[in-house]
C-alpha positions as CSV (number, residue, x, y, z in Angstrom):
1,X,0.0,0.0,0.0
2,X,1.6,3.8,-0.8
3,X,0.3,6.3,1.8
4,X,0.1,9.8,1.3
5,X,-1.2,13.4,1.3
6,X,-3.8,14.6,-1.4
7,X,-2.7,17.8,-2.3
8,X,-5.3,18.9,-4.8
9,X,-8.2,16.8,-6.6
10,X,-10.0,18.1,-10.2
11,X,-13.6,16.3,-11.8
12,X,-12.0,14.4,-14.6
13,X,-14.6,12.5,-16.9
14,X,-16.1,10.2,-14.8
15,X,-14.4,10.4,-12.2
16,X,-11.8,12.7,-10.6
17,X,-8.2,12.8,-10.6
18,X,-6.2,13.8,-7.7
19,X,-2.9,14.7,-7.0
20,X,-1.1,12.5,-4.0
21,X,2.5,13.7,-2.3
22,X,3.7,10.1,-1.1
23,X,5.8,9.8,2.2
24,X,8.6,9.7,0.3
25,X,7.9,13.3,-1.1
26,X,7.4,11.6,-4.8
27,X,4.0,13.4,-5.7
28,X,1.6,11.1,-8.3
29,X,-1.9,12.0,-9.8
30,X,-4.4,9.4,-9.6
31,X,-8.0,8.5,-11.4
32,X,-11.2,7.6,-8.6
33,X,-14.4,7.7,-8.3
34,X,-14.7,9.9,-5.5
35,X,-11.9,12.0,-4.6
36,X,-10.8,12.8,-0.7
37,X,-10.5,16.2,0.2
38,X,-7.1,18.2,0.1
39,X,-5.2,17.5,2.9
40,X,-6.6,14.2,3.9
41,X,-4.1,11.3,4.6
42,X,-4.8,8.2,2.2
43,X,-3.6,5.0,1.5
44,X,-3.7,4.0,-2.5
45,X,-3.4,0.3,-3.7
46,X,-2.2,0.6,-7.3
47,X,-3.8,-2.0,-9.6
48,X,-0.8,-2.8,-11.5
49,X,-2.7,-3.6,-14.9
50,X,-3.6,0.2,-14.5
51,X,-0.3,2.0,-13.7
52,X,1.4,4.5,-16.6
53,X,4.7,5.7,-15.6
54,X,5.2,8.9,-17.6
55,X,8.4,10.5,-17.8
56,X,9.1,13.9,-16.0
């Protein structure tokens, strides 16, 4: 499981995308249903057949 910090979250579609600062200060943006307001601390469990790395 990654844990982490939503710092900001936008409608996207269907769903929403927010944008996660992991412990390890790596920040990610991820797709959900229902996003978690800024500020809340969450714990992700990537689907592996989902993940796009995407270079910086």
């Amino acid at each position: 499981m990654l844990r982490g910090t939503v710092l900001d979250s936008s409608y996207f579609g269907a769903g929403s995308q927010m944008r996660v600062r992991l412990q390890n200060g790596t920040e990610i943006q991820v797709q959900v249903a229902e996003p978690s307001p800024a500020g809340s601390e969450i714990g992700l469990i990537p689907e592996t057949s989902m993940l796009h790395v995407l270079a910086d």
